[in-house]
C-alpha positions in Angstrom: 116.2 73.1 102.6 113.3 73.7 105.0 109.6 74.1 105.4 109.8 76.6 108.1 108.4 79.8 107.2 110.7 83.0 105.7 109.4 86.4 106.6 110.7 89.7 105.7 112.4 91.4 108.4 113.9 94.3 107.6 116.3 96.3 105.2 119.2 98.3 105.9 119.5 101.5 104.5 123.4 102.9 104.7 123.2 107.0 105.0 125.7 109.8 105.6 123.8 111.7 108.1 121.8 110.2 110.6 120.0 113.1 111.8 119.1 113.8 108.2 117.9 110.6 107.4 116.1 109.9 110.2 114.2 113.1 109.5 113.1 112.2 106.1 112.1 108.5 106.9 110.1 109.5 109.5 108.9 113.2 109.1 108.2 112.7 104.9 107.7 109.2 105.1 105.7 108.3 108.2 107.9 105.2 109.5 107.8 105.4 113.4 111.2 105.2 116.1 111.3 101.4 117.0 113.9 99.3 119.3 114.9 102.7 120.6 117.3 100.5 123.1 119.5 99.5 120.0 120.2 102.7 118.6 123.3 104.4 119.0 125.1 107.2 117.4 125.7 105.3 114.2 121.9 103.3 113.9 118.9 103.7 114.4 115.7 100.9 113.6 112.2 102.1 112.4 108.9 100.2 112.0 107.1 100.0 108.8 104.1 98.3 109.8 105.6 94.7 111.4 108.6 95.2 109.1 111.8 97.2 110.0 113.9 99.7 108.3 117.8 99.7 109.9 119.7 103.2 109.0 123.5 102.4 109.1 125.9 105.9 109.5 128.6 105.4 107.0 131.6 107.6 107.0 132.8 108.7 103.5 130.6 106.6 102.1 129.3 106.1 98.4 126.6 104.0 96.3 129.4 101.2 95.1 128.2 101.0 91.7 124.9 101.0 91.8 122.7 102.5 89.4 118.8 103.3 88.9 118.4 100.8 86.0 116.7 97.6 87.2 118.9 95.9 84.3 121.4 95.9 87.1 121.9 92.4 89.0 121.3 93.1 92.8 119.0 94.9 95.3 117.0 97.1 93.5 114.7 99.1 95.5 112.7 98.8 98.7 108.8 98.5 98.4 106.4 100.1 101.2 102.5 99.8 101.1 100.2 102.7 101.9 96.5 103.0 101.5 96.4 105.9 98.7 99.7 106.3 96.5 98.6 109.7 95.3 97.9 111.3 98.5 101.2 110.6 99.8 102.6 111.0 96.8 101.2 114.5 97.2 102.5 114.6 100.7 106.1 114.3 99.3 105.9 116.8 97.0 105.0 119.1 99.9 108.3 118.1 102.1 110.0 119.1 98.5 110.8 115.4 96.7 111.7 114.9 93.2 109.8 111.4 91.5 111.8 109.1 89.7 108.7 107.9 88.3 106.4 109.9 89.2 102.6 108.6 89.9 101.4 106.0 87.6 99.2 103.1 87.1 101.5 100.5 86.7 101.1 96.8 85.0 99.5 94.4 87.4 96.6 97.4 88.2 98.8 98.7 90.8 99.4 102.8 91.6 102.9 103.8 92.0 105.7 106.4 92.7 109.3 106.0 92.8 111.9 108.6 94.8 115.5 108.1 96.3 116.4 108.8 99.8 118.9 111.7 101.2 121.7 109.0 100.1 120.4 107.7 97.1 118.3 104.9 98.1 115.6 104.0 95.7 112.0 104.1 97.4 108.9 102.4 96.3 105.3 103.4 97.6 102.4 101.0 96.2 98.8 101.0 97.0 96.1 98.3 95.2 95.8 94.6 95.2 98.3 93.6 92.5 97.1 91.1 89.8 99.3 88.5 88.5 99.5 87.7 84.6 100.4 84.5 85.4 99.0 82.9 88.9 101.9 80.3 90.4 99.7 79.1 93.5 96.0 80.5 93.9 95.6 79.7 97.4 99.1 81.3 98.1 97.8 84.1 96.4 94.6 84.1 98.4 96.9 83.2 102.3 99.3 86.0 101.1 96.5 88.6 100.8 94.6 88.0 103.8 98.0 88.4 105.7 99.1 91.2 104.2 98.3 94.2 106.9 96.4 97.2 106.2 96.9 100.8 107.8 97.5 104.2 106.3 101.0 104.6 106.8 103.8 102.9 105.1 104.4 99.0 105.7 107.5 97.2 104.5 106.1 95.5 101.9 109.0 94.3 99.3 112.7 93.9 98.1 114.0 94.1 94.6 116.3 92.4 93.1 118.1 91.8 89.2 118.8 88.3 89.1 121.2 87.1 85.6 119.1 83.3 86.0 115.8 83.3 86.9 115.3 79.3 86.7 118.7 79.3 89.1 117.1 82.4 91.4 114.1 79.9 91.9 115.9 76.8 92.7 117.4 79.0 95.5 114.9 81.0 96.9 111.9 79.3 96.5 112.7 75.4 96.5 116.0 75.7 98.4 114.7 78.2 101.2 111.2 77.6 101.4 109.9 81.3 99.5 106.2 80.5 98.3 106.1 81.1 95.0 103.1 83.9 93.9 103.3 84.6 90.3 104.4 86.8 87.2 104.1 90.1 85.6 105.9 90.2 82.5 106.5 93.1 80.4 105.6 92.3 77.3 106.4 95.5 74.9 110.6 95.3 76.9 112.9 94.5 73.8 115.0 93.1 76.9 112.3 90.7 77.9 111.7 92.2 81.3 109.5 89.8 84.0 108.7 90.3 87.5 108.4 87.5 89.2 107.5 87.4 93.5 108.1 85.0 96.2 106.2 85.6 99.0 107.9 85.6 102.5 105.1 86.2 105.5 103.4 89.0 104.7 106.2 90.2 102.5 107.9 89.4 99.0 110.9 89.3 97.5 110.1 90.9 93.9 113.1 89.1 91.5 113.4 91.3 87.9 115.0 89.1 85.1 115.5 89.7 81.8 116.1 87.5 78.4 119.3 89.2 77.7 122.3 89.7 79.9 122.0 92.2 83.0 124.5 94.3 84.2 127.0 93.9 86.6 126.2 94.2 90.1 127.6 96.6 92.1 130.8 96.6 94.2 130.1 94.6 97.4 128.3 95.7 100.6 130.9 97.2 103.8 131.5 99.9 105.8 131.6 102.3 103.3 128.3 101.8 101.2 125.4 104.0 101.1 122.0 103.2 99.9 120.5 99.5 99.6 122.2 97.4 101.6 120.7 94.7 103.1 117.8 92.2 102.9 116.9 90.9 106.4 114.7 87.8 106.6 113.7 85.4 109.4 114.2 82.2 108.5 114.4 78.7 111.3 118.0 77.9 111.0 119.8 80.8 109.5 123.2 79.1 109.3 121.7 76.6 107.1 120.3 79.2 104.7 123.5 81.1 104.7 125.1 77.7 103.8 122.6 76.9 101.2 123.1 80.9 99.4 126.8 80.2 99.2 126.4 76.8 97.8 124.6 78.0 95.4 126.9 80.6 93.9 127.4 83.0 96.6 129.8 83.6 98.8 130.0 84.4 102.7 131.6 87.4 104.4 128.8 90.8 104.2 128.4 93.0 107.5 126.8 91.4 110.6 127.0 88.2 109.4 125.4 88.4 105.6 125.9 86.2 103.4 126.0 87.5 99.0 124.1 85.8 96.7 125.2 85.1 93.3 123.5 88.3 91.5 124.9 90.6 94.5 121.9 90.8 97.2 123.4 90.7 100.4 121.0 89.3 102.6 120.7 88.6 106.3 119.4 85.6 107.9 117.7 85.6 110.9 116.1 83.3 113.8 112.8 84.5 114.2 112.0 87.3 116.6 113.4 90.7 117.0 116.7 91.4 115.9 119.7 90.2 118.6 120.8 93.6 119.8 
């Protein structure tokens, strides 16, 4: 569709108490207040290094569907960067966090740890340079890394999705909407064939999970009354192209604020670049 650069914007996060939420993503996980002139009594934004977090109030609210399994098509988890995945890992334990994987090595030589929000969100921290199995573009690689920012606390880093085609995924994201393509990880001892694949977009990826044999279902749609994983933003030149192109391609139109559903389930955001219109 376009040369113009994607980036990674933000995610939205829906949550039941805003109060509460706001004190675990900022007091247990270091984000910082940000665009404290668009909050109001049902959102609030945060900064993750350049990348935002957006915390949606939902009333009587639930997950839709979703479960932990990554076999499920759809937004997966949220990824943040920190310099030292075992002493913030530490640092959670302390504020009273249960690991749904707790700290590991994981493949691609990266350290690891897995929790879920107040409202189930799943939560990724990652620290190390990961290493590809298979290298798509070297000098990507090489651009990617030298943009990626550094810093102690948390930076937005990744989103996760389950995608039922990854050839079709590709065709979408990375040749229809301009996503450079990175590399693999596969997961070669997964009776399901499990591969990570990532797309890089600015200093951020999209991970995309696909398997050899059929994923789940995705959850029930994103609206007013979904908790969790909501929402992928990302800046792109002409968003009402990419929204155009997503639904062309098997989606569909109609998610909050103006999001647009892909066909595994992400609901995704487009934006022109800049902050977000408030």
């Amino acid at each position: 569709m376009t040369e113009a650069p994607v980036e990674l914007h933000h995610v939205e996060l829906g949550v039941s108490d805003l109060a509460r939420s706001l004190e675990f993503h900022v007091e247990t996980l270091g984000l910082q207040p940000a665009l404290r002139h668009a909050w109001t009594r049902d959102e609030a934004w945060l900064a993750a290094g350049p990348g935002l977090v957006r915390l949606v109030r939902v009333e009587g609210g639930d997950l839709g569907g979703w479960q932990t399994v990554n076999h499920q098509r759809g937004f997966r988890h949220v990824g943040f960067t920190v310099d030292d995945v075992d002493r913030w890992a530490d640092r959670l334990r302390r504020h009273g966090v249960e690991f749904t994987i707790a700290p590991m090595t994981a493949l691609g030589d990266v350290r690891i740890v897995f929790f879920r929000d107040p409202d189930g969100a799943l939560v990724e921290l990652v620290s190390g340079e990961l290493r590809y199995t298979e290298v798509w573009d070297e000098e990507l690689v090489d651009r990617h890394r030298l943009r990626t920012p550094g810093g102690a606390g948390p930076t937005l880093d990744h989103a996760a999705t389950t995608v039922s085609d990854l050839t079709a995924a590709l065709a979408t994201w990375a040749d229809g909407l301009g996503l450079g393509r990175l590399g693999q990880v596969p997961h070669p001892d997964d009776e399901r064939g499990y591969v990570r694949s990532y797309l890089a977009a600015g200093s951020g990826v999209l991970e995309v999970f696909s398997y050899a044999v059929e994923p789940l279902d995705a959850p029930a749609d994103v609206d007013d009354h979904r908790l969790g994983l909501r929402v992928v933003g990302l800046t792109v030149a002409d968003p009402a192209a990419a929204a155009e192109l997503v639904v062309a391609r098997g989606g569909r139109p109609g998610g909050p604020g103006g999001s647009v559903v892909d066909r595994d389930g992400l609901t995704v955001r487009f934006l022109p670049p800049g902050p977000p219109p408030v």
